[in-house]
Structure formats: structure tokens, C-alpha cells
N, C-alpha and C positions, 0 to 999 in steps of 0.2 A: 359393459358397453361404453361406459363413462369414458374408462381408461382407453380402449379403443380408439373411442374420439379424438382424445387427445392428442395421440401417435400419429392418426391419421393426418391430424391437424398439424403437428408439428413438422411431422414429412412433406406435408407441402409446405411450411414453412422455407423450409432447406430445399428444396426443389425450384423455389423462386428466387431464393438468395443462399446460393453455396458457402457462405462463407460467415452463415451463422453458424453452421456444424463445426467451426476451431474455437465456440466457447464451451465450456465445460456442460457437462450432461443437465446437470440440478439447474445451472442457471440458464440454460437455452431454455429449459421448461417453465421457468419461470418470467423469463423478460425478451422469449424469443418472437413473440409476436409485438411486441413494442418495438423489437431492432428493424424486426422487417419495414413494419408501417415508417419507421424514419426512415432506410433504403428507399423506401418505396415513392415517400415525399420528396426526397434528394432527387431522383431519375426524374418526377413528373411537374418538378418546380423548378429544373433547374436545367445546368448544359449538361453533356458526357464528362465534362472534365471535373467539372463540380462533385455531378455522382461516383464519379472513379476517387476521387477526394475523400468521399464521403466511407464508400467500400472498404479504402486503404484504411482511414480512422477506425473503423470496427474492425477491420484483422488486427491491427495493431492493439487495440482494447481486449481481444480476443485472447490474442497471446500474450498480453500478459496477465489475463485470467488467468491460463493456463499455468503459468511458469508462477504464479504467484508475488508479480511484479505490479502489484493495483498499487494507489497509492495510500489504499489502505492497509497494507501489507507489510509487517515490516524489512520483505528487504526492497522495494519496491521504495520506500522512505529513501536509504541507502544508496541505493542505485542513485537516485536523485541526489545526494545530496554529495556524490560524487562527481556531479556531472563539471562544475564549474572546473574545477581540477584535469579533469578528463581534457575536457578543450583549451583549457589553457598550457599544459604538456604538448598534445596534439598540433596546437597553432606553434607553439616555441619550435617542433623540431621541422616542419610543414617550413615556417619563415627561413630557418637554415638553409634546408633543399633547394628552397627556390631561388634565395640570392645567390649560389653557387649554383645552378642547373645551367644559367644560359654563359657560364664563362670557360672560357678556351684552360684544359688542364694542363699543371705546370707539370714542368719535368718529371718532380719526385712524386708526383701525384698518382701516375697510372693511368688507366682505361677505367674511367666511369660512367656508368648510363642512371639514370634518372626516369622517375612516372612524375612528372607536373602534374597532370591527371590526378593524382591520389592526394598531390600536397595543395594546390589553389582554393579549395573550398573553406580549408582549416581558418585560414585569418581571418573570411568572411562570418564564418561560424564564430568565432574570439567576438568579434567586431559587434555580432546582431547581439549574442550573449550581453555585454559589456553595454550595450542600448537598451538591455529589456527587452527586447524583439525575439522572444522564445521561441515562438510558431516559425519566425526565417531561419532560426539558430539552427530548429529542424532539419530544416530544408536544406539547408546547407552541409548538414550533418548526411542526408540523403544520399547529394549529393555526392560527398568526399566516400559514402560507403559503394555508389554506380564507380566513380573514378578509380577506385581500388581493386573494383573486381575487375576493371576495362584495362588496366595497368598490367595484369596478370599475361597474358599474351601480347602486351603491347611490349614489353620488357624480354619475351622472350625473342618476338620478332626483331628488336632492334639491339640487341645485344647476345643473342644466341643462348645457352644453356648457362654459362656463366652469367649473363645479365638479367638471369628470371635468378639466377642463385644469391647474386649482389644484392636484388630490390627485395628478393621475395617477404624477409623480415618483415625488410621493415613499411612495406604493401597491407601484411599481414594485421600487423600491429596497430597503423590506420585507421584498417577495415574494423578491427574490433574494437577501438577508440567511438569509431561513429558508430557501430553498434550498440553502445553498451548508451549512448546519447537517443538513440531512437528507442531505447528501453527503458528509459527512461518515463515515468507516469507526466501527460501531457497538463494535466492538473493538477501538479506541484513544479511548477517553473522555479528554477534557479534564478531570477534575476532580482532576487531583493538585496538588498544594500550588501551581505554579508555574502553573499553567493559574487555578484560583480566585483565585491572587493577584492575576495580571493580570489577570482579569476586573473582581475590587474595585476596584483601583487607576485602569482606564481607567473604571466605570463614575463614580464619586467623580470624575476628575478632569473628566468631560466632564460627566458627569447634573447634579451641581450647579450649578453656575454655567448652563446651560443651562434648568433650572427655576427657577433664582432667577430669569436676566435676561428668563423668558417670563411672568413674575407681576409684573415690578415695571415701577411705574407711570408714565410719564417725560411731560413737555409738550414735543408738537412744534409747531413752526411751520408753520402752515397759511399764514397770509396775513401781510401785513407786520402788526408788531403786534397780531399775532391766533396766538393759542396754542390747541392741543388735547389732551386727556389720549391717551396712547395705550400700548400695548405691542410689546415687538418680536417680529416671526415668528420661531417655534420653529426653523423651516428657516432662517431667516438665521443666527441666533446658530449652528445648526448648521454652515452651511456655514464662518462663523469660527474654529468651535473646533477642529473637526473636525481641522486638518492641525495647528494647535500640539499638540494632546495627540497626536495617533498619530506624529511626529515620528522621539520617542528608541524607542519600540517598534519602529517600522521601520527604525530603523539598526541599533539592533542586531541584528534578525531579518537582513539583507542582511549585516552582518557576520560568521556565522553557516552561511551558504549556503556551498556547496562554491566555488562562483563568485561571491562575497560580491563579492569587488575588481573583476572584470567587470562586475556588474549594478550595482553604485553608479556607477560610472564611465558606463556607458550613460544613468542616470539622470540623474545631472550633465548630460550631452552635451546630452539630448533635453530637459530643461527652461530649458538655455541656450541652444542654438541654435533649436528650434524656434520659439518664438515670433517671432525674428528676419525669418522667411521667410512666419509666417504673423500680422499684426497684428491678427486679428479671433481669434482662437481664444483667448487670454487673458481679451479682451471676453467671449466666449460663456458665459462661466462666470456661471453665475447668482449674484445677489445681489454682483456686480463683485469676488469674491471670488478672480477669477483669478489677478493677481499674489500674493494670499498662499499659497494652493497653490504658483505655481511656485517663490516662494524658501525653502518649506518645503520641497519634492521636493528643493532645491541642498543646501540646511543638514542633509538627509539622509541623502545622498547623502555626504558630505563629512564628517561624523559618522559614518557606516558605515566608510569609510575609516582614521580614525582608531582607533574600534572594534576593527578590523580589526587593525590593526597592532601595537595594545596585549597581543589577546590573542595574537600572532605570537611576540612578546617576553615574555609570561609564560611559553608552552610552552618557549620555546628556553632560559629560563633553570631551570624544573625539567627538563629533559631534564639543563643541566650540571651538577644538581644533584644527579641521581639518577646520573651518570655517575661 
């Protein structure tokens, strides 16, 4: 009969608020009438806009109970502590887009169409991040994932099938930039000294040189002894910069890992031998950009290693020192 009650109890639970049933079975049972009574305070303390505030915070706590993204979790640590990187990449390529979106293409350029939509939100995001302002970094991060999806038909209406094929990339890419920011555990904020550093640091080393080299003006060769003014795609200059600047970040992040020496070594492995077995998967990489990914994943890889080792050798030697 006990158990009964409980079910009963619980089913109205979920009956007044649908959207405790996305957290997990064991824990709706246990703190499902706590989530309700705070719903319930949210609606009858406050506006609709508050309580829809309030809603969205528990789906979003929900799913990443689900997914095992708490912030007590460790990939949920992870995700976090990715985020700075995440938006400072995100804003670098977002800043290119947009100082080229609104200028007349030159010659050697071609037919380009652009989502502003998808890239505006990105430097606001850099911006609130780099203030500490985590909760607007959100919001921002919200937004840039609505602009993304809203991009999707707006690209294809204003440049036909070829203009959903140009953007869709990198729409895509975005979109799961600002996802992986909204999945982020909202209590573990990146903004402490070492989170905003990195963020300055990758945005400065990729943003720049990425907006300089999508503004400046160069003459290509169209035909023999025939020259054209043109500029380079934001996306190529991305895809170049892209693995030299996240390089030393990523080794030392893999140095770092409990399984630091394992996971660089697999990485070594798989961007050495892989391509051996498979000759077209290096090609596939857009803008032919495949061999410099994979001897940046090696130089990594092998930097983490070293990484590694160095700080093996610091600890052992304040261990004999505090001995």
C-alpha cells in the first residue's frame, strides 16, 4: 500500500509539472516533490517569464542527469572545462564572418551567402565570458544555438540549394559549439582567472590573424597572365589556423587527464597509422587542410607526452623535498 502511495504520489507529481519525468527514475523518487514545490514557488511568486526561466533550468538539470553531465560527474567537469576554448574558437570564426558578410565580393571571390543570424551572438558570448557574466554567456550561447537553427532555411531561401550546402557546415558546427556551452554544468562557471585567460589568449591568437587574413586584399591568378583582386574564405583561413593554435592547449589538457599517457599515445597511433590504411580520409578534409590536422594531432600527441613527464618530475622532486 506504501508503495502504491508513493506512485500515486509521484504520478501527480508529473501530472502538474511534465517535465520532472526527464530526470532519471531513482532520482525523480527521491527529490521529485522538492523540484515540484520550487515549480510551484516560481509560478505563484513570480511572472510567466520567470516561471518559464525557472522550467527551462530544470529540463536543462534534468538532462544532464540524464546524460551524466552534473557537475559532479566527471565528464560533466570536462565539458566545463572546455567551455572557455569552445567560445573563444566559436567567437574567432563568428568575428571573420561577419567583417566579411556585409562587403560587395570581389572578382575572384564568387557567389557567397552568409547567416549573420548564427555568427552575432558568438562575440557577445567571448565578451560576457571574458567579464565573468556566465549566466549572459548562456544566454548568449541560447541565442547563437535559435540563430543556427533559424539560419537553416534562411540560407536555403536566400541562396537556393547551393546556399544551404555553402553555410550548412558551418551553421552546423555553431550550433553544436553553443550546445556543448549550454551543457555545460551552470555551477561550474568558467570565469576564473585561468578559464578568461584562455579564452583571451585562444581568442587573440586565432581571431586575429583570421580577420586580418579575411579583409586583406590579394591578386589571384585567374588565367594565364590575367590577375584578380580577391579574398580568402573565413572557413579556410579557419580550417588552417584552427589545429596550430589549439595544439599546445591540447597537450597540455591530455597531459593533465588521469590517463594523459594513454590518450596521447592512442592519438599518436590513430593519426599515424590511420591514414596509411585509409588514402582518401586525409583528402576528405576540407580545404586540403588534412595533412596539417594530422601532423598537428602527432606534434600533440608527443607534446603531451613530454608535458607529462615534466610534471612527473616536478612532483617527484617536491615530494623529496618536502620528505
Amino acid at each position: 500500500m506504501r508503495g502504491d502511495a508513493a506512485e500515486e504520489r509521484e504520478r501527480g507529481v508529473r501530472g502538474r509539472h511534465p517535465v520532472i519525468a526527464l530526470y532519471p527514475a531513482a532520482y525523480r523518487r527521491r527529490h521529485g516533490a522538492e523540484i515540484a514545490a520550487t515549480l510551484e514557488d516560481a509560478g505563484a511568486g513570480a511572472g510567466r517569464l520567470e516561471a518559464l526561466r525557472e522550467t527551462a533550468a530544470v529540463a536543462g538539470h534534468a538532462l544532464r542527469m540524464r546524460t551524466g553531465l552534473g557537475s559532479a560527474r566527471p565528464a560533466g567537469r570536462a565539458v566545463a572545462g572546455l567551455v572557455p576554448y569552445v567560445v573563444a574558437v566559436a567567437a574567432s570564426l563568428a568575428a571573420a564572418l561577419l567583417v566579411v558578410w556585409p562587403l560587395d565580393p570581389l572578382p575572384w571571390d564568387g557567389e557567397r551567402t552568409y547567416t549573420p543570424l548564427a555568427y552575432a551572438p558568438w562575440p557577445v558570448a567571448l565578451g560576457c565570458l571574458l567579464a565573468g557574466r556566465w549566466a549572459w554567456a548562456r544566454i548568449a550561447a541560447g541565442a547563437a544555438l535559435l540563430g543556427a537553427v533559424v539560419s537553416v532555411p534562411l540560407a536555403h531561401w536566400s541562396g537556393g540549394p547551393a546556399g544551404l550546402s555553402q553555410n550548412l557546415p558551418t551553421v552546423l558546427g555553431l550550433a553544436l559549439a553553443a550546445a556543448v556551452v549550454l551543457a555545460a554544468p551552470p555551477d561550474l562557471p568558467p570565469v576564473g582567472t585561468r578559464g578568461r585567460r584562455s579564452a583571451a589568449l585562444i581568442a587573440l591568437a586565432l581571431g586575429v590573424p583570421m580577420v586580418a587574413g579575411s579583409l586583406t586584399v590579394f591578386q589571384a591568378l585567374a588565367d594565364v597572365g590575367v590577375t584578380e583582386p580577391g579574398r580568402a574564405d573565413p572557413m579556410h583561413l579557419f580550417a588552417f589556423f584552427t589545429p596550430l593554435v589549439l595544439a599546445f592547449p591540447a597537450a597540455w589538457g591530455l597531459a593533465r587527464l588521469r590517463y594523459g599517457a594513454v590518450c596521447a599515445g592512442a592519438l599518436i597511433a590513430a593519426t599515424s597509422v590511420v591514414p596509411l590504411y585509409h588514402d582518401g580520409l586525409l583528402a576528405s578534409v576540407p580545404y586540403g587542410s588534412g595533412s596539417l590536422w594530422a601532423e598537428a594531432a602527432v606534434l600533440t600527441g608527443f607534446a603531451a607526452l613530454v608535458i607529462r613527464l615534466g610534471l612527473r618530475l616536478r612532483s617527484a622532486r617536491e615530494r623529496r623535498r618536502t620528505t
